[in-house]
C-alpha positions in Angstrom: 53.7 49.4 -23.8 51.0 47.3 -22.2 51.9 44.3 -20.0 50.2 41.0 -20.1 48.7 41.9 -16.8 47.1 44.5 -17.7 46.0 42.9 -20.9 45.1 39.9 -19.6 42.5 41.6 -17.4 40.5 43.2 -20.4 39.2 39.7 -21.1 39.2 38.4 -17.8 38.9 38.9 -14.1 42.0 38.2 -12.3 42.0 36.8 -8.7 45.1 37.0 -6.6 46.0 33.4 -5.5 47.6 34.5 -2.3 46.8 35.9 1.5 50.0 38.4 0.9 48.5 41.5 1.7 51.4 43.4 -0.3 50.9 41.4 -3.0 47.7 42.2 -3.7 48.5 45.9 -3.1 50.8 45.4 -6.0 48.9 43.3 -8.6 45.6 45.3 -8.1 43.3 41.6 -8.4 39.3 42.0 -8.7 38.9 39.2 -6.0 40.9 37.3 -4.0 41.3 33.3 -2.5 42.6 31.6 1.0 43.3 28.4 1.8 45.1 26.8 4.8 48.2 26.6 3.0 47.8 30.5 2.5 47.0 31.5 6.0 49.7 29.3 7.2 52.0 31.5 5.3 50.6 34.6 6.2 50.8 33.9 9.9 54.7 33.3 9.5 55.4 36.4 8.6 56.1 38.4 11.7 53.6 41.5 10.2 50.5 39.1 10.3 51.2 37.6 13.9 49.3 39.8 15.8 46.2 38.4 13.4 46.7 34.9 14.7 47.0 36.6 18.8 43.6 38.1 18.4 42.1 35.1 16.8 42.9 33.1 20.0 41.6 35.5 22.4 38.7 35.9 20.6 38.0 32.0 21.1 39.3 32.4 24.9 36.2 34.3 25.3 33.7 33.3 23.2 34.5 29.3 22.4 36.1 27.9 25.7 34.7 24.1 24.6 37.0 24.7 21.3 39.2 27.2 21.7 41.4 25.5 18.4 38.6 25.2 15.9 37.2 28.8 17.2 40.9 29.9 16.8 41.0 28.8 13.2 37.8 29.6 12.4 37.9 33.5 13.7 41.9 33.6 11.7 40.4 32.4 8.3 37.7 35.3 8.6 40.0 37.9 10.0 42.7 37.5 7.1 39.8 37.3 4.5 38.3 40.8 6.1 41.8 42.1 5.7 41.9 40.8 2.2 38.4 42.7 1.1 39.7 45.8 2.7 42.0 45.4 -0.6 40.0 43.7 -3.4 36.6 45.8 -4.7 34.8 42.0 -5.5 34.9 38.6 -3.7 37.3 36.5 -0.8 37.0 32.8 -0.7 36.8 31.1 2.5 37.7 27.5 2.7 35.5 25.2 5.1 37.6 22.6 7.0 38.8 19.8 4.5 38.3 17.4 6.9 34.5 18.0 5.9 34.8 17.0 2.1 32.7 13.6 2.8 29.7 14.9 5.2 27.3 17.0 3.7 25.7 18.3 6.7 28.6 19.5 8.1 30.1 21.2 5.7 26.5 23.6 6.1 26.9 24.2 8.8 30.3 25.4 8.6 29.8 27.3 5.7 26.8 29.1 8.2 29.3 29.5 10.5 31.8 31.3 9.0 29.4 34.0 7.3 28.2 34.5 11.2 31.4 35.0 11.9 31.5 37.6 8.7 28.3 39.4 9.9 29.7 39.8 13.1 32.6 41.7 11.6 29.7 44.2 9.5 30.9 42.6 6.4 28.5 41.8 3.5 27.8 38.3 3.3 27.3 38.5 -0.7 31.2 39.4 -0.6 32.2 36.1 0.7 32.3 32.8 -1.5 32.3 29.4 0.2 35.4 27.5 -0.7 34.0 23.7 -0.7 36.0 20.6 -2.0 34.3 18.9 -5.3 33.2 15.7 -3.9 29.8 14.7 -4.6 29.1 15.5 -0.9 30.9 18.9 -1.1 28.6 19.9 -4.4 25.3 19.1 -2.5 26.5 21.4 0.1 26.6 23.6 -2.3 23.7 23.5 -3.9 21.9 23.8 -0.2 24.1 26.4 0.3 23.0 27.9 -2.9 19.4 27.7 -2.3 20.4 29.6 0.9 21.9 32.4 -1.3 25.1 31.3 -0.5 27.4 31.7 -3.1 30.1 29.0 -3.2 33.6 28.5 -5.0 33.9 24.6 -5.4 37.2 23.7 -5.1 40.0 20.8 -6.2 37.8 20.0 -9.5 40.1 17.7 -12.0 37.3 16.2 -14.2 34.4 17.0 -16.6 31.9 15.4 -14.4 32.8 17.4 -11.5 32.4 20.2 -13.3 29.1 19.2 -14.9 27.4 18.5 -10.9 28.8 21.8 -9.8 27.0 23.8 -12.6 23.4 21.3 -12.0 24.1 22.1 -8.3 24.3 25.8 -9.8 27.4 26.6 -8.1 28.5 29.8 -8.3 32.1 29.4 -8.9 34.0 26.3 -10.0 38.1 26.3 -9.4 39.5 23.4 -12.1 43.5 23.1 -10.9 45.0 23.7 -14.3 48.3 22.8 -12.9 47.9 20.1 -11.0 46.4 18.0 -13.5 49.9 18.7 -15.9 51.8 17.6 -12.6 49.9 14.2 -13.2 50.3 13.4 -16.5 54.0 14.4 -16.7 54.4 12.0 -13.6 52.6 9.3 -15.2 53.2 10.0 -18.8 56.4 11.7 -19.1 57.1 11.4 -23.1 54.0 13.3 -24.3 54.3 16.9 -25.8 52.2 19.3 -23.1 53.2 22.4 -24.6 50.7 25.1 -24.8 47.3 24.2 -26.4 48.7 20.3 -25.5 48.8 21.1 -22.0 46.1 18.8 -20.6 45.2 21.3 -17.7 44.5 23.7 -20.3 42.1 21.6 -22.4 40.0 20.5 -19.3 39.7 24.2 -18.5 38.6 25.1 -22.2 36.2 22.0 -22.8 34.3 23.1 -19.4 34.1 26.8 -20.2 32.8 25.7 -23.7 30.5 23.2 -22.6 29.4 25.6 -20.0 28.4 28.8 -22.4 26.9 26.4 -24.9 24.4 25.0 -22.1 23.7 28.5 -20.7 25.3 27.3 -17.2 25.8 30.8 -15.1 28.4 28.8 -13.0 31.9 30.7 -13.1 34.3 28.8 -14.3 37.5 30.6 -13.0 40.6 28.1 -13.6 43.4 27.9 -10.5 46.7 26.2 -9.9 48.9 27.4 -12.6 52.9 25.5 -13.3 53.2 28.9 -15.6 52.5 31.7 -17.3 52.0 30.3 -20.9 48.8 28.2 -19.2 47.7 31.8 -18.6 47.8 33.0 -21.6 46.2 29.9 -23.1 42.8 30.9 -21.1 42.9 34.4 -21.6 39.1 35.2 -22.0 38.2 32.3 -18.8 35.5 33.6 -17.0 38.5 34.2 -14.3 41.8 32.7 -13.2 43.7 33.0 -9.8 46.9 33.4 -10.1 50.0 33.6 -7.5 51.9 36.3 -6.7 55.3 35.2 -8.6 53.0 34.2 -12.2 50.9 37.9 -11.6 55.0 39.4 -11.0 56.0 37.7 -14.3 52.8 38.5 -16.0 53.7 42.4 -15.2 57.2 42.2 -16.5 56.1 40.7 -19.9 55.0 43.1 -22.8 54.3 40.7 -25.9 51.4 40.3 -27.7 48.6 38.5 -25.7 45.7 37.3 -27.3 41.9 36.3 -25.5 41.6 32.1 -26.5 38.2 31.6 -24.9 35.2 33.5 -26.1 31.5 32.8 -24.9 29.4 31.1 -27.7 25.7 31.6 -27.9 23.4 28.8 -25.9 22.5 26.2 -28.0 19.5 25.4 -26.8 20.3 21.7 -26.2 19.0 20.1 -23.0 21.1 19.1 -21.0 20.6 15.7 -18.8 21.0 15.5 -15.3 24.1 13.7 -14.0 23.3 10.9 -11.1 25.0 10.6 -7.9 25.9 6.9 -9.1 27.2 8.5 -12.8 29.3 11.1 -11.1 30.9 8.0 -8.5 31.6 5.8 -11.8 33.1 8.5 -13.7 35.4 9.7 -11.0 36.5 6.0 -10.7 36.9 5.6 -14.2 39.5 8.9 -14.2 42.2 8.2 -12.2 43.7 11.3 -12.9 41.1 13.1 -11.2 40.4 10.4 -8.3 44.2 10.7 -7.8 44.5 14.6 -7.1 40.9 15.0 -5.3 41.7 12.6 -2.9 45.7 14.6 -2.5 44.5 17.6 -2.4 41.9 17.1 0.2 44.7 15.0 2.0 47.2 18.5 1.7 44.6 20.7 2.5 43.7 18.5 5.7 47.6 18.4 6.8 47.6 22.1 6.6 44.5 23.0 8.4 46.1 20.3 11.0 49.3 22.5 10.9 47.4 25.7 11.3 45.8 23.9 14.2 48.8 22.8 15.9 50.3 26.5 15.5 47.2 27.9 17.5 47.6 25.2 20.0 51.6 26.4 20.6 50.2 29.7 21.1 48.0 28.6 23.9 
């Protein structure tokens, strides 16, 4: 009998959540993401270490004014080559949180990192950008996107992120599903979030709607999943990227799934720009969403800090 797995991915394409090589051996995914936190855990296994070796003497010959950042840098694109040497589609890259707030920057990091692609032979239109949904991050993007460089805007709690990315035409948005039920069962603990109620999912559902009424080509491809049943309730999302433990549970499950989200027809309506002052208000007025932007830039930051100090041992 067919899994959910399996049956999931007749309706949508699944992206392994993970830089476990195995894993992805296992699961079979379309694409694949990385983050800090990911590379981090690849490196610790004692299989991967000879990855994070030939990243530093990489940067011993070709960086010697930044031998850390070059380190980290050459690691993140090394692991994500390894990665597409397993998935037939797209790798995310993530540029330096530390970045989130300066536009410029984050260019040319982006630039950088597809250099260091190239210099591997590897196709630059298999490489998304991973970039943090501040209104800074989303006009790299769109720069970046005028460059035809695709991008996969990351850490995106609220409507009016989603809304810039897709004016910015992003090509990939990654709404945390999970991470916004983490905040409302912190901070409102009595309410029912089962299934359909689960406020991750209806974020995710009311941006892929809003999306395929307005003809946006933006991805939307929800992320940062608590369980399977959030799963199930977006089968049919444009994608979802899923961990290795939800993709083994997935597998191992054999009742009926069911696709929830369906593309309607444009409808024609124009849509109206959002503003730069619009986008600052609304993000103030969500705390939810200020609230997890501004952690998980913070978490991402510790790890690429962590990641950093782990080269700098190695030195």
């Amino acid at each position: 009998m067919e899994n959910q797995l399996d049956k999931l991915k007749e309706f949508t394409t699944v992206v392994a959540d993970t830089g476990d090589f195995e894993a992805i051996e296992k699961f079979s995914p379309e694409d694949a993401t990385t983050n800090p936190s990911l590379i981090l855990k690849a490196i610790q296994m004692e299989k991967h270490k000879p990855l994070l070796t030939q990243a530093i003497e990489w940067a011993k010959e070709n960086n010697k004014d930044n031998i850390v950042e070059a380190a980290s840098d050459k690691l993140a694109v090394m692991i994500g080559a390894k990665l597409l040497e397993q998935v037939p589609g797209l790798v995310s890259t993530e540029v330096d949180a530390r970045l989130s707030f300066d536009t410029t920057k984050t260019v040319e990091k982006a630039q950088h990192l597809l250099d260091l692609y190239q210099a591997q032979g590897i196709d630059p239109a298999r490489i998304l950008i991973k970039i943090a949904a501040t209104w800074e991050g989303i006009q790299a993007a769109r720069i970046l996107q005028e460059k035809n460089i695709n991008c996969n805007v990351t850490l995106l709690f609220s409507f009016a992120q989603a809304k810039a990315c897709a004016q910015a035409n992003a090509f990939l948005i990654s709404p945390f599903v999970g991470r916004i039920l983490d905040w409302y069962k912190k901070n409102q603990p009595d309410n029912n979030y089962d299934g359909e109620n689960d406020p991750g999912v209806k974020s995710v559902t009311q941006i892929y709607n809003y999306f395929k009424q307005h003809g946006y080509k933006t991805i939307v491809m929800g992320a940062s999943f608590r369980n399977t049943e959030e799963i199930r309730q977006l089968a049919g999302c444009d994608r979802l990227t899923i961990s290795p433990a939800l993709l083994e549970e997935l597998a191992n499950t054999t009742d009926e799934l069911t696709q929830k989200l369906t593309a309607s027809s444009v409808d024609g309506k124009v849509d109206t720009p959002i503003t730069e002052a619009e986008f600052r208000w609304s993000m103030n007025q969500d705390q939810m969403a200020s609230d997890k932007l501004a952690e998980g830039i913070r978490q991402f930051a510790v790890d690429q800090q962590t990641l950093e100090d782990t080269i700098k041992a190695y030195l």
